[in-house]
Structures are given as structure tokens and as C-alpha cells.
N, C-alpha and C positions, 0 to 999 in steps of 0.2 A: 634605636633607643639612645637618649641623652645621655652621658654621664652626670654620674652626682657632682652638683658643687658644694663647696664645705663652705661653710663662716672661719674667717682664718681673724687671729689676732699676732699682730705685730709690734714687739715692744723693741725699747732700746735704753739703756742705762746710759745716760749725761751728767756728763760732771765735767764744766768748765770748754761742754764743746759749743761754744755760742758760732764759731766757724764753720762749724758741719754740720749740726744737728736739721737747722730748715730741710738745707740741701737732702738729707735721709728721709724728714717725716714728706717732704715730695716725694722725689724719687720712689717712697712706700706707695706713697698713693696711686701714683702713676701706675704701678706693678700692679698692685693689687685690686685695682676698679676692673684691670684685662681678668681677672681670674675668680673674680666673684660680686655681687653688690651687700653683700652680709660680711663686713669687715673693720676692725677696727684698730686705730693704731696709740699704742700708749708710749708716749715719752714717763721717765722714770729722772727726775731733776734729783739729785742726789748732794743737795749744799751746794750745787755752785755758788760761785762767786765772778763770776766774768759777766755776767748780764745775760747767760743762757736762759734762765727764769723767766726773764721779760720779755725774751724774745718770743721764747715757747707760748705765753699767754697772752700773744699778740697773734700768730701762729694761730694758735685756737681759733680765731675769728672764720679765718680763711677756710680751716680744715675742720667741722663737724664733725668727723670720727675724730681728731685728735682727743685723746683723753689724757689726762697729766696727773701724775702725783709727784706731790713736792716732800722732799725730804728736810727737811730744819738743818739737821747735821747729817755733814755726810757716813754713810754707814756702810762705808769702802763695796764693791762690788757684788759680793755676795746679797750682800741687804736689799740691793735694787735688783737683783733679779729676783730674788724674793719676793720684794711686791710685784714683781712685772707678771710673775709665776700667778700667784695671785689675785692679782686684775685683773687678767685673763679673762673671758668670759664665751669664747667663739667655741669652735670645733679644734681648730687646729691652732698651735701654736707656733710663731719664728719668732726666732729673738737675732740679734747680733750689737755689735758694737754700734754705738753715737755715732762715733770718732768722721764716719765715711769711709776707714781702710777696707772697707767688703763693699763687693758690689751687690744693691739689692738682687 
């Protein structure tokens, strides 16, 4: 007998990480194509101002599960897991940091 695979959604809160954030929504993808094909990953832009925005929506081209929501003003940490909570839409939820200090 198979085991069940789940739909997994993987968010991450950014704010001002244009240095890490690519590096993460790969890295996700990477992981996540070994552990399911029902997956999807949301970047959560939260007002940057470093040019993480236009990276992400460049990003988008490459990554069809990337999904984005952009914040106008940033609305500190809690606010973007909130919508990341949210956006959600899989079986299963991961979340962690932009930044890259965790390893997917």
C-alpha cells in the first residue's frame, strides 16, 4: 500500500530580503517537487523597499506555484503570517523565515 501524499503550502514573510528570499522560494521548490506534485509556495512582500518586490515578480515567471502577495505598507510580522495563514490553500501548512537562517 502507498502512503498518502498531502498538498503542502509553503509560505515565508519578506521584508527587505532581496538577498535570500530567490535562494528560499528554490531551495522550496527543490524540497517540495521530492514530496509531493499538489504544492504551492507563497512569498508574503511585506513593504519592502530593497527591490525584493521586483525580484519576486521576476521570480514568478520561473516558478508557477510561486504565489505573492504584496503588502503597500509593511504590517510588521504578525500581519504577513496572517495572510500567509490565510493564502494557504494545500493540506498542510510550513511556514518559516525569508531571511534563509533555516534550512528548508
Amino acid at each position: 500500500m502507498r502512503p498518502k501524499t498531502y498538498s503542502i503550502s509553503a509560505f515565508f514573510p519578506c521584508y527587505n530580503d532581496k538577498g535570500t528570499i530567490a535562494t528560499v522560494v528554490l531551495e522550496t521548490k527543490l524540497t517540495l517537487e521530492k514530496l509531493t506534485d499538489d504544492y504551492e509556495i507563497i512569498v508574503i512582500d511585506d513593504g519592502s523597499t530593497d527591490g525584493s518586490r521586483e525580484l519576486l515578480l521576476k521570480l514568478q515567471h520561473d516558478v508557477p506555484q510561486l504565489k505573492l502577495i504584496l503588502h503597500e505598507n509593511n504590517q510588521g510580522y504578525g500581519g504577513a503570517l496572517r495572510s500567509g495563514f490565510k493564502a494557504a490553500s494545500k493540506e498542510l501548512i510550513f511556514y518559516t523565515d525569508g531571511d534563509g537562517q533555516y534550512a528548508i
